[in-house]
C-alpha positions in Angstrom: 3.4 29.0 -1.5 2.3 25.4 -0.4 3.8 26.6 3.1 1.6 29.7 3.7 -1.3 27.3 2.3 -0.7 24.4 4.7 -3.1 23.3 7.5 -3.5 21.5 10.6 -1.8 18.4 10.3 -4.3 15.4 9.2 -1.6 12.0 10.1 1.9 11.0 10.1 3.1 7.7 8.7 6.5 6.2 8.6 7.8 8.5 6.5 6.0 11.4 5.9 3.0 13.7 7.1 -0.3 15.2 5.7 -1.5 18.5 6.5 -4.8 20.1 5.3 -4.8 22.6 2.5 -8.5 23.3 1.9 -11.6 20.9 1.8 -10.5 19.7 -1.2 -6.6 19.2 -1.2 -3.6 17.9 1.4 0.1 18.2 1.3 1.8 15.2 1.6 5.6 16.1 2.9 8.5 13.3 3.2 10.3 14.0 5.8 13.0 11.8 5.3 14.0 12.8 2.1 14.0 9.3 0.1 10.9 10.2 -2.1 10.2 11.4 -5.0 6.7 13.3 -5.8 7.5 14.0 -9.1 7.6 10.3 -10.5 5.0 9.7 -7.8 2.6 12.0 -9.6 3.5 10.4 -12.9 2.3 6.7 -11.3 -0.8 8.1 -10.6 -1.9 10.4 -12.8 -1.0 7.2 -15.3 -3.2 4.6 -13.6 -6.0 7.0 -13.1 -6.0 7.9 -17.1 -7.0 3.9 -17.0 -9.2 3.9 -14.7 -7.6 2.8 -11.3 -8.8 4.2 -8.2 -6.1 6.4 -7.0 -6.9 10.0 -6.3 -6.1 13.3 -8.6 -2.8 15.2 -7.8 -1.6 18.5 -9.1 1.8 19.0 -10.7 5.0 18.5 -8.0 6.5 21.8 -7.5 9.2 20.0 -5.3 10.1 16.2 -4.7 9.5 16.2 -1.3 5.7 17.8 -1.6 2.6 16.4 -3.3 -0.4 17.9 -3.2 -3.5 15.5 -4.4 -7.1 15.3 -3.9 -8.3 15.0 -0.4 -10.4 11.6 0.3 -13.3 11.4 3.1 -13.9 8.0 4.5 -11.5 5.2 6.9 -8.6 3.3 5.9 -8.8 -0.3 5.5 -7.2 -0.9 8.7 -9.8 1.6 10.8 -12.7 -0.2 9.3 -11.7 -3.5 9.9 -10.7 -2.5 13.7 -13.5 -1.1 14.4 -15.4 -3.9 13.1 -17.2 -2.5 10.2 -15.3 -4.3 7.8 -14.8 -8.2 7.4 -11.2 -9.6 7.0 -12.3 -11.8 4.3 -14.1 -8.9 2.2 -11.0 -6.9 3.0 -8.4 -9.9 1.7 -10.9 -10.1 -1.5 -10.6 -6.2 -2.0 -6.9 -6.4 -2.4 -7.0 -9.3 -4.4 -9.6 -7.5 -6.5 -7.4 -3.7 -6.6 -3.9 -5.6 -7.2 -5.8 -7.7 -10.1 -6.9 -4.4 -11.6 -3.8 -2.6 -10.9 -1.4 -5.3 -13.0 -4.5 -4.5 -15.8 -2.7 -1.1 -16.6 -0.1 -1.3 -18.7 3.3 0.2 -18.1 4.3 3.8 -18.9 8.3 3.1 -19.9 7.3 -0.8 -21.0 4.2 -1.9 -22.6 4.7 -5.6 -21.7 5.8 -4.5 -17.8 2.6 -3.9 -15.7 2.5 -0.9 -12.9 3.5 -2.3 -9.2 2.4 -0.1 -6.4 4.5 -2.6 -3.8 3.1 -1.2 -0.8 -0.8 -2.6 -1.0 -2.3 -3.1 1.9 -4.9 -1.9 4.3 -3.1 1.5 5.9 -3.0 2.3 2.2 -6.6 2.2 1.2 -9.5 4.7 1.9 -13.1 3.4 1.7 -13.9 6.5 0.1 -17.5 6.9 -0.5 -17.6 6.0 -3.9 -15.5 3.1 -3.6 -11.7 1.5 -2.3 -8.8 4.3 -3.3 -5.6 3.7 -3.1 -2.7 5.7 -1.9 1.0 6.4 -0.9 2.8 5.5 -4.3 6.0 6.0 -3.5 7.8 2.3 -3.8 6.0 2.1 -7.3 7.8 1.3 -10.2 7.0 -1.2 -13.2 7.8 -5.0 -13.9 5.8 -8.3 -13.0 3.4 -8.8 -10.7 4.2 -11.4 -8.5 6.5 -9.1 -7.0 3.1 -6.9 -6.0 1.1 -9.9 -4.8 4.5 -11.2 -2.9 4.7 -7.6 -1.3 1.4 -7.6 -0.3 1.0 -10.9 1.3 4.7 -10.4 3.2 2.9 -7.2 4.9 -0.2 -9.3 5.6 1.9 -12.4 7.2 4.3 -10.7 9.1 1.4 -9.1 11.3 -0.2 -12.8 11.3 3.0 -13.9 13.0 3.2 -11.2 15.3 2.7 -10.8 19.0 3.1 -7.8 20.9 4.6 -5.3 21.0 4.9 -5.1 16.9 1.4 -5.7 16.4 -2.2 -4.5 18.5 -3.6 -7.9 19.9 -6.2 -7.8 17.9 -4.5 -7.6 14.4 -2.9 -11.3 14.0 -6.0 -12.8 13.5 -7.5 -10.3 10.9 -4.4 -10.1 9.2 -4.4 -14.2 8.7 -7.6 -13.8 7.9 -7.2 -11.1 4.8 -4.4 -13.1 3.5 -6.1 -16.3 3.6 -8.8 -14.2 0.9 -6.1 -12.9 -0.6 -4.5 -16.2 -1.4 -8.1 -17.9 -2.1 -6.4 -17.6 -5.9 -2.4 -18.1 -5.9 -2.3 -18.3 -9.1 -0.3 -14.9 -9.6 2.0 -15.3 -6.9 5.3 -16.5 -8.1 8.0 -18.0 -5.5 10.2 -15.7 -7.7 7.8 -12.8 -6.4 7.8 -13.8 -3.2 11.1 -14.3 -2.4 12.1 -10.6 -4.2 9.2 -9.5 -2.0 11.3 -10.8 1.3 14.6 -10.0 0.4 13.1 -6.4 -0.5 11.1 -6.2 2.9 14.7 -7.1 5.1 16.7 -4.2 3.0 13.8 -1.9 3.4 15.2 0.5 6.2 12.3 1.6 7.7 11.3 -1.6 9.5 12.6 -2.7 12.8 14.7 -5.7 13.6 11.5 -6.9 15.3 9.7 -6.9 11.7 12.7 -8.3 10.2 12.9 -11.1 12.2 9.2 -11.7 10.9 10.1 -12.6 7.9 11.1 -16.0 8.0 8.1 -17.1 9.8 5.9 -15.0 7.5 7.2 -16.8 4.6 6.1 -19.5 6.0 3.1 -19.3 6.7 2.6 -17.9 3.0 3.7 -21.0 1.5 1.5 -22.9 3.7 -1.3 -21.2 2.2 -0.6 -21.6 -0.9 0.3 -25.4 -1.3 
Protein backbone atom coordinates (compact mmCIF):
# COMPACT_ATOMS: atom_id res chain seq x y z
CA UNK A 1 0.00 0.00 0.00
CA UNK A 2 2.61 2.69 1.08
CA UNK A 3 4.23 1.75 -2.36
CA UNK A 4 1.28 2.55 -4.75
CA UNK A 5 0.93 5.73 -2.29
CA UNK A 6 4.52 6.97 -2.59
CA UNK A 7 5.62 10.16 -4.39
CA UNK A 8 8.39 12.06 -5.91
CA UNK A 9 11.21 11.66 -3.82
CA UNK A 10 11.64 14.82 -1.29
CA UNK A 11 15.76 14.02 0.01
CA UNK A 12 18.19 11.39 0.63
CA UNK A 13 20.37 11.26 3.66
CA UNK A 14 23.02 8.79 4.70
CA UNK A 15 20.86 6.20 5.24
CA UNK A 16 17.59 6.48 4.00
CA UNK A 17 15.19 8.56 1.62
CA UNK A 18 11.85 10.54 1.82
CA UNK A 19 9.35 10.44 -0.74
CA UNK A 20 5.99 12.42 -0.81
CA UNK A 21 2.79 10.74 0.16
CA UNK A 22 0.21 13.63 0.03
CA UNK A 23 0.41 17.31 1.48
CA UNK A 24 0.30 16.05 4.61
CA UNK A 25 2.50 12.83 5.04
CA UNK A 26 6.13 11.35 3.70
CA UNK A 27 7.58 7.89 3.72
CA UNK A 28 10.75 7.66 5.21
CA UNK A 29 12.53 4.30 3.78
CA UNK A 30 15.99 2.91 5.24
CA UNK A 31 17.71 1.62 2.73
CA UNK A 32 20.27 0.01 4.47
CA UNK A 33 18.40 -1.99 6.60
CA UNK A 34 19.87 -1.11 10.15
CA UNK A 35 16.72 0.72 11.38
CA UNK A 36 14.00 0.11 13.08
CA UNK A 37 10.60 2.26 12.53
CA UNK A 38 8.73 0.47 14.88
CA UNK A 39 10.74 1.57 18.19
CA UNK A 40 11.38 4.71 16.25
CA UNK A 41 7.60 5.53 16.33
CA UNK A 42 7.49 4.51 19.93
CA UNK A 43 10.42 7.42 20.69
CA UNK A 44 8.35 9.79 19.24
CA UNK A 45 5.05 9.35 19.69
CA UNK A 46 6.53 9.20 23.59
CA UNK A 47 8.21 12.60 23.61
CA UNK A 48 5.40 14.21 21.79
CA UNK A 49 2.70 12.86 24.56
CA UNK A 50 5.15 15.38 26.73
CA UNK A 51 5.34 17.97 24.76
CA UNK A 52 8.59 17.74 22.62
CA UNK A 53 8.62 18.99 19.23
CA UNK A 54 8.95 16.05 17.09
CA UNK A 55 6.34 15.47 14.41
CA UNK A 56 3.16 12.97 14.48
CA UNK A 57 3.70 9.42 12.81
CA UNK A 58 1.29 6.71 12.10
CA UNK A 59 1.68 3.19 13.19
CA UNK A 60 4.94 1.21 11.36
CA UNK A 61 3.49 -1.38 9.07
CA UNK A 62 7.21 -2.47 8.39
CA UNK A 63 10.64 -1.60 10.14
CA UNK A 64 12.16 -0.26 7.31
CA UNK A 65 8.96 2.38 6.52
CA UNK A 66 7.73 5.27 8.62
CA UNK A 67 5.32 7.38 7.61
CA UNK A 68 4.93 10.80 9.80
CA UNK A 69 3.67 14.13 9.48
CA UNK A 70 5.12 16.18 6.67
CA UNK A 71 6.94 19.58 8.02
CA UNK A 72 7.19 22.85 5.69
CA UNK A 73 10.05 25.10 6.46
CA UNK A 74 14.45 24.71 6.18
CA UNK A 75 16.61 22.68 8.10
CA UNK A 76 18.90 24.14 10.49
CA UNK A 77 21.69 23.78 8.29
CA UNK A 78 19.86 25.61 5.06
CA UNK A 79 18.99 28.51 7.28
CA UNK A 80 22.19 29.09 8.65
CA UNK A 81 23.84 28.71 5.03
CA UNK A 82 21.88 30.80 3.49
CA UNK A 83 22.30 33.32 6.18
CA UNK A 84 18.98 33.64 7.69
CA UNK A 85 19.95 32.14 10.74
CA UNK A 86 22.81 33.11 13.26
CA UNK A 87 25.25 30.37 14.46
CA UNK A 88 24.86 31.57 17.96
CA UNK A 89 20.93 31.52 18.00
CA UNK A 90 21.40 28.15 16.27
CA UNK A 91 24.05 26.71 19.17
CA UNK A 92 21.38 28.21 21.79
CA UNK A 93 18.43 26.31 19.97
CA UNK A 94 20.17 23.03 20.53
CA UNK A 95 21.15 23.76 23.81
CA UNK A 96 17.60 24.82 24.44
CA UNK A 97 15.81 21.33 22.44
CA UNK A 98 18.54 18.85 24.16
CA UNK A 99 17.62 20.67 27.67
CA UNK A 100 13.94 19.94 26.95
CA UNK A 101 14.44 16.62 25.49
CA UNK A 102 16.48 15.14 28.84
CA UNK A 103 12.98 16.89 30.58
CA UNK A 104 11.00 13.71 29.37
CA UNK A 105 11.25 11.03 31.24
CA UNK A 106 12.07 7.54 30.00
CA UNK A 107 9.53 5.00 28.65
CA UNK A 108 11.44 1.53 30.01
CA UNK A 109 13.17 3.69 33.10
CA UNK A 110 11.69 6.52 34.92
CA UNK A 111 15.03 7.73 36.25
CA UNK A 112 16.80 7.29 32.51
CA UNK A 113 15.97 10.39 30.33
CA UNK A 114 15.23 9.94 26.33
CA UNK A 115 18.57 10.52 24.08
CA UNK A 116 17.87 11.31 20.59
CA UNK A 117 21.99 11.04 19.90
CA UNK A 118 21.92 12.52 16.56
CA UNK A 119 20.91 16.44 17.43
CA UNK A 120 22.19 18.68 15.26
CA UNK A 121 21.26 21.06 12.58
CA UNK A 122 20.50 18.48 9.37
CA UNK A 123 18.03 17.21 11.93
CA UNK A 124 15.90 20.18 12.75
CA UNK A 125 13.13 21.94 10.62
CA UNK A 126 12.24 25.54 11.44
CA UNK A 127 8.89 24.65 10.99
CA UNK A 128 6.56 27.53 11.08
CA UNK A 129 5.47 27.16 14.44
CA UNK A 130 8.67 26.54 15.86
CA UNK A 131 12.27 24.14 15.81
CA UNK A 132 11.07 20.21 15.10
CA UNK A 133 13.09 17.60 15.44
CA UNK A 134 13.66 14.56 13.36
CA UNK A 135 15.39 11.31 12.29
CA UNK A 136 15.10 9.15 15.66
CA UNK A 137 16.64 6.37 14.82
CA UNK A 138 20.01 6.16 17.17
CA UNK A 139 17.49 7.02 20.14
CA UNK A 140 17.46 5.01 23.05
CA UNK A 141 17.29 6.03 26.85
CA UNK A 142 20.10 6.63 29.71
CA UNK A 143 21.99 9.92 30.74
CA UNK A 144 22.38 12.83 29.08
CA UNK A 145 25.75 13.75 28.69
CA UNK A 146 25.99 11.16 26.25
CA UNK A 147 23.31 13.47 24.14
CA UNK A 148 25.08 16.77 24.75
CA UNK A 149 28.65 14.73 24.05
CA UNK A 150 27.01 13.53 20.66
CA UNK A 151 25.90 16.63 19.76
CA UNK A 152 28.95 18.75 20.30
CA UNK A 153 31.25 15.71 18.57
CA UNK A 154 28.98 16.45 15.32
CA UNK A 155 29.46 20.19 15.81
CA UNK A 156 33.49 19.95 16.37
CA UNK A 157 34.37 17.60 13.83
CA UNK A 158 33.00 20.10 11.05
CA UNK A 159 34.86 22.97 13.12
CA UNK A 160 38.08 20.98 12.45
CA UNK A 161 37.43 20.32 9.07
CA UNK A 162 38.73 21.50 5.73
CA UNK A 163 37.78 20.36 2.47
CA UNK A 164 36.69 18.14 1.06
CA UNK A 165 34.64 16.73 4.25
CA UNK A 166 33.15 20.00 4.91
CA UNK A 167 31.73 23.21 2.41
CA UNK A 168 34.20 26.08 3.16
CA UNK A 169 31.94 27.92 4.70
CA UNK A 170 30.78 25.46 7.52
CA UNK A 171 34.00 25.41 9.95
CA UNK A 172 33.36 28.65 11.18
CA UNK A 173 29.47 28.31 11.80
CA UNK A 174 29.94 25.09 13.24
CA UNK A 175 32.62 26.59 15.88
CA UNK A 176 30.38 29.12 16.24
CA UNK A 177 27.08 26.94 17.28
CA UNK A 178 29.16 24.92 19.53
CA UNK A 179 30.72 27.71 21.22
CA UNK A 180 26.56 28.67 22.23
CA UNK A 181 26.11 25.31 22.81
CA UNK A 182 28.84 25.08 25.38
CA UNK A 183 27.95 28.74 26.83
CA UNK A 184 26.59 26.14 29.84
CA UNK A 185 28.84 22.85 30.18
CA UNK A 186 27.42 22.08 32.94
CA UNK A 187 25.63 18.86 31.51
CA UNK A 188 28.39 17.66 29.55
CA UNK A 189 30.17 14.92 31.32
CA UNK A 190 33.85 13.74 30.12
CA UNK A 191 32.10 10.28 30.69
CA UNK A 192 29.53 11.58 27.92
CA UNK A 193 31.87 12.76 25.84
CA UNK A 194 34.23 10.22 25.62
CA UNK A 195 31.14 7.50 24.99
CA UNK A 196 30.08 10.12 22.42
CA UNK A 197 33.71 9.61 20.59
CA UNK A 198 34.23 6.18 20.92
CA UNK A 199 30.49 5.77 19.57
CA UNK A 200 31.13 8.31 16.66
CA UNK A 201 34.51 6.05 15.42
CA UNK A 202 32.30 2.60 15.54
CA UNK A 203 29.53 4.38 13.89
CA UNK A 204 29.91 2.77 10.21
CA UNK A 205 28.47 5.33 8.27
CA UNK A 206 31.30 7.87 8.58
CA UNK A 207 34.35 8.01 6.51
CA UNK A 208 37.93 7.58 7.61
CA UNK A 209 38.21 11.24 6.81
CA UNK A 210 35.49 11.92 9.73
CA UNK A 211 37.15 9.52 11.86
CA UNK A 212 40.28 10.95 11.80
CA UNK A 213 38.24 14.16 13.10
CA UNK A 214 37.86 12.98 16.12
CA UNK A 215 40.81 13.48 18.05
CA UNK A 216 41.10 17.02 17.00
CA UNK A 217 37.36 17.55 17.68
CA UNK A 218 37.83 16.42 21.11
CA UNK A 219 39.92 18.85 21.51
CA UNK A 220 38.75 21.50 20.72
CA UNK A 221 35.63 20.54 22.95
CA UNK A 222 37.59 20.44 25.97
CA UNK A 223 39.04 23.70 25.22
CA UNK A 224 35.71 25.11 25.36
CA UNK A 225 34.81 23.87 28.13
CA UNK A 226 37.70 24.51 30.70
Amino acid sequence: MLVSTMGRLLGSGRTADVYEIDEAWVLRRDREGRGDAVAEAAVMAHVRAHGYPAPAVRPPVSRADLVMERLDGPTMLQALTAGALDAGEAGEMLARLLRALHAVPGRVSGGARVLHLDLHPDNVILAPDGPRVIDWTNAQEGGPGLDWGTSAVILAQVAVSAEPVAAPALPPLARAMLTALLADPSDLTEEGLAQALRRRAANPTMSPQETELLPPAAELIRSLTE
